[in-house]
N, C-alpha and C positions, 0 to 999 in steps of 0.2 A: 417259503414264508408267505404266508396271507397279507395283500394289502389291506388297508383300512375297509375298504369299501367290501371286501371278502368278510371280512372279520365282521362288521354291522350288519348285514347278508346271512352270517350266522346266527348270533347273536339275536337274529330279531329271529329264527327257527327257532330257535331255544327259549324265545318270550314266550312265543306262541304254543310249545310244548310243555312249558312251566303253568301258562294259564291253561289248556285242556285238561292237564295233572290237575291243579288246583277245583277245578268244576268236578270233575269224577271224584275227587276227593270232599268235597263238599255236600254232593249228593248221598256219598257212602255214609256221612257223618249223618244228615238228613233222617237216613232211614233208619241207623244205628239208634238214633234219640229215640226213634217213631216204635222203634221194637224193643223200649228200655234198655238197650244195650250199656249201657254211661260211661262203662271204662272206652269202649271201642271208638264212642262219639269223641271222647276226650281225645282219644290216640288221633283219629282223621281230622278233628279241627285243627289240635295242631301242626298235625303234618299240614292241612293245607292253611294253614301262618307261615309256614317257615318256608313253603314253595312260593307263596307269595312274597314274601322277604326277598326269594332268590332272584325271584321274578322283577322287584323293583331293583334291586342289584347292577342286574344285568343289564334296562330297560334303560337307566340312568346312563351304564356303561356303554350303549349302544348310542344314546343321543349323544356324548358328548363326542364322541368317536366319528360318527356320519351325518347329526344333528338330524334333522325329521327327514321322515320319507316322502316327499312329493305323489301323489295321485295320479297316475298316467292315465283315465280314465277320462270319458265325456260324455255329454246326457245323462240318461236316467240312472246308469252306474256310480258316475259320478255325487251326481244329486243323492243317492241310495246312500252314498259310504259318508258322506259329509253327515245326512240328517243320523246314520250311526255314529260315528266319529264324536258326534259332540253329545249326544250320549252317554257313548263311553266314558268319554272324558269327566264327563261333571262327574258321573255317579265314581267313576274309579276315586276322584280327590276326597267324594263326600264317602267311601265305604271305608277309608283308612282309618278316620276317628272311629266308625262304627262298629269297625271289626278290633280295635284296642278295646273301646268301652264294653263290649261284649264280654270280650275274652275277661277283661278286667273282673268282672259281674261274679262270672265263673271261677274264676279263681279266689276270689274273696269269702266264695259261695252265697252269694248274693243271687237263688238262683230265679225267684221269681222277676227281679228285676232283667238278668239277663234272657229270660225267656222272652219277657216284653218286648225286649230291644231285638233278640234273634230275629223273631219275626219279621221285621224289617230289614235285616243286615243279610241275612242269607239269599234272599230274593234280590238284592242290589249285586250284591258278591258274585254270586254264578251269574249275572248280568252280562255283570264286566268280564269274568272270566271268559263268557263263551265269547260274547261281540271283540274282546281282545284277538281270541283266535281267527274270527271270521275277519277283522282287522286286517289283519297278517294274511289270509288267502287273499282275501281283494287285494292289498297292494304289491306284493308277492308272486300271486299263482293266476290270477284270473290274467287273461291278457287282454290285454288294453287295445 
C-alpha cells in the first residue's frame, strides 16, 4: 500500500501528464479550426475540457493529501520557478472563466463571439498547460 507521500509523488506525475495531454490536445484543436476541420476541433476541445477537469480533480486531490510542494532549489533556479509559478498561477485561476465562457459561446453557437474570446483563451490555456508540466519537472525531476 502507497503512503500519502507515494500517492501525492503520483499524483502530481499524473498532473503533469494530464496537462502535456491537455497542450497536444489544444494545439490538435488549434490546427483542426485553422484547416476548417469543425467536427474534429469540437471533438479535441473537448477532450482537452474534460482532461482538464481530471486534471483539476486530481490537482485538488493531491493538495489536500500532501498540501503544496516546497522548492528545494536556490539562486537563479529558484528565482526562475517562483517568477513561473506565479504566472502560472494567476493565468491557470483567470483561464477557468475563460475557457467556460468560450466553450459556453460555442455551444450556444454564438460563434463569432467565441472566436473573439478564443483568441485569448487558447494562448493563456496552453500557457498553463505547458508551465504546469515544466512545474512538475523543476520540482520533481531537476535536482536541487
Amino acid at each position: 500500500m502507497m503512503t500519502r507521500m507515494e500517492l501525492g509523488d503520483t499524483l502530481a506525475a499524473v498532473n503533469a501528464t494530464l496537462n502535456g495531454t491537455c497542450a497536444v490536445l489544444l494545439v490538435m484543436g488549434r490546427v483542426a479550426i485553422a484547416g476548417k476541420r469543425v467536427q474534429t476541433h469540437r471533438k479535441l476541445m473537448g477532450s482537452a475540457f474534460v482532461v482538464s477537469a481530471l486534471f483539476l480533480t486530481s490537482y485538488l486531490t493531491r493538495v489536500a493529501l500532501t498540501g503544496t510542494h516546497a522548492d528545494p532549489h536556490h539562486g537563479w533556479v529558484h528565482a526562475a520557478y517562483f517568477a513561473l509559478l506565479g504566472t502560472h498561477m494567476i493565468l491557470a485561476m483567470a483561464v477557468v472563466p475563460l475557457v467556460i465562457t468560450a466553450l459556453t459561446f460555442a455551444w450556444k453557437k454564438k460563434f463569432e463571439k467565441h472566436r473573439a474570446l478564443a483568441r485569448w483563451t487558447f494562448p493563456i490555456w496552453l500557457y498553463v498547460s505547458v508551465t504546469g508540466v515544466v512545474v512538475y519537472l523543476v520540482l520533481y525531476r531537476v535536482p536541487a
